[in-house]
C-alpha positions in Angstrom: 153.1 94.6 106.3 153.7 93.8 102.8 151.9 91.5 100.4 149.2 91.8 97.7 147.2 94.8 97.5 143.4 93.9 97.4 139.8 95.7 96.3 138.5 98.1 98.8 134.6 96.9 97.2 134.9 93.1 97.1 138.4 92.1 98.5 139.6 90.4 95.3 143.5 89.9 94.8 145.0 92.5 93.2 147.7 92.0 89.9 150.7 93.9 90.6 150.1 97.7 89.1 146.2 97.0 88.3 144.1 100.4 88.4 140.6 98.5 88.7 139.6 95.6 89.9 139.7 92.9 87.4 136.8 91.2 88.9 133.9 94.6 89.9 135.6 97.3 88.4 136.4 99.4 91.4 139.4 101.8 91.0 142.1 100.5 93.1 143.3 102.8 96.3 146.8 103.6 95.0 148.8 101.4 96.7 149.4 99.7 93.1 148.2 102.1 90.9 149.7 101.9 87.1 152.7 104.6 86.2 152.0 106.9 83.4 152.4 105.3 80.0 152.1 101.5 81.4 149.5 99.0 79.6 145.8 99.9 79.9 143.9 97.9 82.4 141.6 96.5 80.1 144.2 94.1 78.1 145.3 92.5 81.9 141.8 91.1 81.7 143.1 88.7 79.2 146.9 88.7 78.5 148.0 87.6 75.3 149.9 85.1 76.7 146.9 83.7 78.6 144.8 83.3 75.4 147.7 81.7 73.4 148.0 79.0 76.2 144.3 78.4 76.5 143.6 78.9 73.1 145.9 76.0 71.7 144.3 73.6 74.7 140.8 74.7 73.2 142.0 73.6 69.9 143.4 70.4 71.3 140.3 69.9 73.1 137.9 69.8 69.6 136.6 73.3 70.7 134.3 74.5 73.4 131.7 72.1 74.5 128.9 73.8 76.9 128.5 72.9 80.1 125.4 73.5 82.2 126.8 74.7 85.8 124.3 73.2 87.9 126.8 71.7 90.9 126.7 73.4 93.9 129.6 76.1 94.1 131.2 75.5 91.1 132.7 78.9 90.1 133.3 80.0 93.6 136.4 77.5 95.0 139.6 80.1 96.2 137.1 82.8 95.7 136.0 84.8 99.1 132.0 84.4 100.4 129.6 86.8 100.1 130.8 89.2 102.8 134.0 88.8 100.9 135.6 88.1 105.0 138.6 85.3 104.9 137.2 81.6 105.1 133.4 82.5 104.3 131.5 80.2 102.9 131.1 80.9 98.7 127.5 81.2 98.2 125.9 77.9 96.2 125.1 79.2 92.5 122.9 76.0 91.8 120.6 78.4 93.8 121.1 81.3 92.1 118.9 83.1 89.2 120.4 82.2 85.9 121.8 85.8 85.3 123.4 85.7 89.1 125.2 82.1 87.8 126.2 83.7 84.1 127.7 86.7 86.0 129.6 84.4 88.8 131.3 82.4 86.7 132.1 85.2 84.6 134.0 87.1 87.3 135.5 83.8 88.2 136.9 83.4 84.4 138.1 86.8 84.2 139.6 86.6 87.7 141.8 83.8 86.3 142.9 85.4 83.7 144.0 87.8 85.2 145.8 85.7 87.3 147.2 84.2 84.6 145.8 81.3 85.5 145.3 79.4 82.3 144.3 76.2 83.2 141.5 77.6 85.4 140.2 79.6 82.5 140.3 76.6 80.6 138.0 74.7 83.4 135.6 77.7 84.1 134.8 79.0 80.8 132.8 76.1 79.7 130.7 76.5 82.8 130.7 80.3 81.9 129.0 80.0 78.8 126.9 77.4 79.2 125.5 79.6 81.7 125.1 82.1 79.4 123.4 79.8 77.0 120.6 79.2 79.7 119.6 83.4 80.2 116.2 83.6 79.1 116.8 87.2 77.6 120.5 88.2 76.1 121.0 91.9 77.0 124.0 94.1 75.9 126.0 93.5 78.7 125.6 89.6 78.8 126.8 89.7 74.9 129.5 92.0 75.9 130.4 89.8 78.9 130.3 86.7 76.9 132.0 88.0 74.2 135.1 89.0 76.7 135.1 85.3 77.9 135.6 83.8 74.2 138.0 86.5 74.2 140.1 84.8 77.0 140.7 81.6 74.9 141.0 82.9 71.7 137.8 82.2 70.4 137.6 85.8 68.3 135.1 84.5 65.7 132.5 84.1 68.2 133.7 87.0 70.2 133.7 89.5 67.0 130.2 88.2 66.1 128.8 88.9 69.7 130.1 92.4 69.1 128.7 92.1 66.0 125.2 92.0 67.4 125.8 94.6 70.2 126.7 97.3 67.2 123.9 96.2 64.7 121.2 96.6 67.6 122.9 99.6 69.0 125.2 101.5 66.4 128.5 102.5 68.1 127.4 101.0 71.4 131.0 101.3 73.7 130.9 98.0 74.7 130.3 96.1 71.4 133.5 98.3 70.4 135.7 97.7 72.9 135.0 93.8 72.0 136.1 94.4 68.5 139.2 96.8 69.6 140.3 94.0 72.1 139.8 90.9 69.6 142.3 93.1 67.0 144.6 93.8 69.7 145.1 90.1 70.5 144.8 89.5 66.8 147.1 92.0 65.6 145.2 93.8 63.1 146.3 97.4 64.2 144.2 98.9 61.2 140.8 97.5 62.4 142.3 98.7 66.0 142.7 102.1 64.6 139.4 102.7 63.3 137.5 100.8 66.5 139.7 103.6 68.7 138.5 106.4 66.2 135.0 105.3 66.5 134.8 104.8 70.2 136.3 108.4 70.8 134.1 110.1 67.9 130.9 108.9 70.0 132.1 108.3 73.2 130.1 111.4 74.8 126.9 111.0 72.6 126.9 107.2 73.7 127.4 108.2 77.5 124.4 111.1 77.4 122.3 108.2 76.3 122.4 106.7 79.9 122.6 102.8 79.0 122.6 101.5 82.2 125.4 98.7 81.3 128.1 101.9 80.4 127.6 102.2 84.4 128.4 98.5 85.7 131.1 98.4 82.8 132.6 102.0 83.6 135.9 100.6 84.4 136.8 98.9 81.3 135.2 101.4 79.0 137.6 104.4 80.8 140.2 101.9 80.6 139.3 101.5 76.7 139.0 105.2 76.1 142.6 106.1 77.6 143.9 103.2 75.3 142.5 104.6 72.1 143.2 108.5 73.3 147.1 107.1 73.8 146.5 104.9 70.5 145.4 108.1 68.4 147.5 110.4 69.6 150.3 110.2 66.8 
């Protein structure tokens, strides 16, 4: 039977050729597993054409104005339950913690875009980081994560300062640089690119030994990352 391939871990639709999930990371099974030599996974997260639309709707908008998510299920509408079966209930994230909320409604934003779905990206992202303005305590992985949300709608000042903070708490953290590599990307500033990739693979080992435990929930994107900046430095 054809149609859509989906994640083996959480049952998320999966883009046409994606090697992870977009949403948990998982490596797909195959089925639509990238060629050789086609884009890296971690630019599908947020397609350049994604963050132009959204970007110019932000502008037209005033900017980003905060929004505190506390409606029931907001976040969570075309999105699978819990047990990730067909028709299962989405779980309520007005009873969630708020790092369960911030990271919802982050997966729900980066599904979208992904997608390409810019006018969801548009709705969600507000929610997104206004849960991400409640967290009582801003750890690497919530800056990265909220950094990659900006990201989707063009918002690369506030993204390149989050990384910013990643790097000045933890020098050549991978996260923090694959925030600044993917904000030149979209940007176009392939010198800044070129040094990021250079950095990233002159500490990529050192930074894994270290053990953060972020590098593990994020291993998908910081592979993805590293083959990038391996296929960006090979010339």
């Amino acid at each position: 039977m054809g149609g859509r391939a989906t994640c083996g871990q959480c049952d998320a639709r999966l883009t046409a050729g994606a090697k992870y999930c977009h949403r948990c990371g998982q490596a797909s099974s195959g089925r639509g597993a990238a060629p050789s030599g086609s884009r890296a996974p971690w630019i599908v997260a947020g397609t350049v054409v994604v963050v132009l639309v959204v970007a110019i709707g932000i502008q037209a908008a005033g900017g980003i104005g905060l929004i505190t998510p506390d409606m029931a299920n907001s976040g969570n509408q075309g999105s699978p339950g819990a047990s990730g079966a067909p028709g299962a209930r989405p779980p309520d994230i007005s009873q969630m913690t708020p790092r369960e909320r911030f990271d919802r409604l982050f997966a729900r934003v980066m599904d979208a875009g992904a997608q390409q779905d810019s006018a969801v990206v548009m709705d969600f992202t507000p929610m997104a980081l206004g849960a991400y303005d409640q967290l009582d305590a801003f750890d690497q992985q919530a800056r990265y994560r909220a950094a990659m949300i900006r990201l989707q709608v063009g918002e690369f000042q506030g993204a390149t300062a989050l990384a910013d903070t990643i790097l000045a708490e933890t020098p050549h953290h991978l996260l923090g640089l694959v925030v600044a590599g993917t904000a030149a990307s979209f940007q176009g500033d392939t010198d800044v690119l070129g040094d990021v990739y250079r950095e990233f693979l002159e500490h990529y080992d050192a930074q894994l030994e270290a053990g953060y435990p972020e590098y593990t929930a994020e291993q998908a994107m910081i592979e993805s990352f590293r083959e990038a900046a391996l296929a960006g430095t090979s010339d």
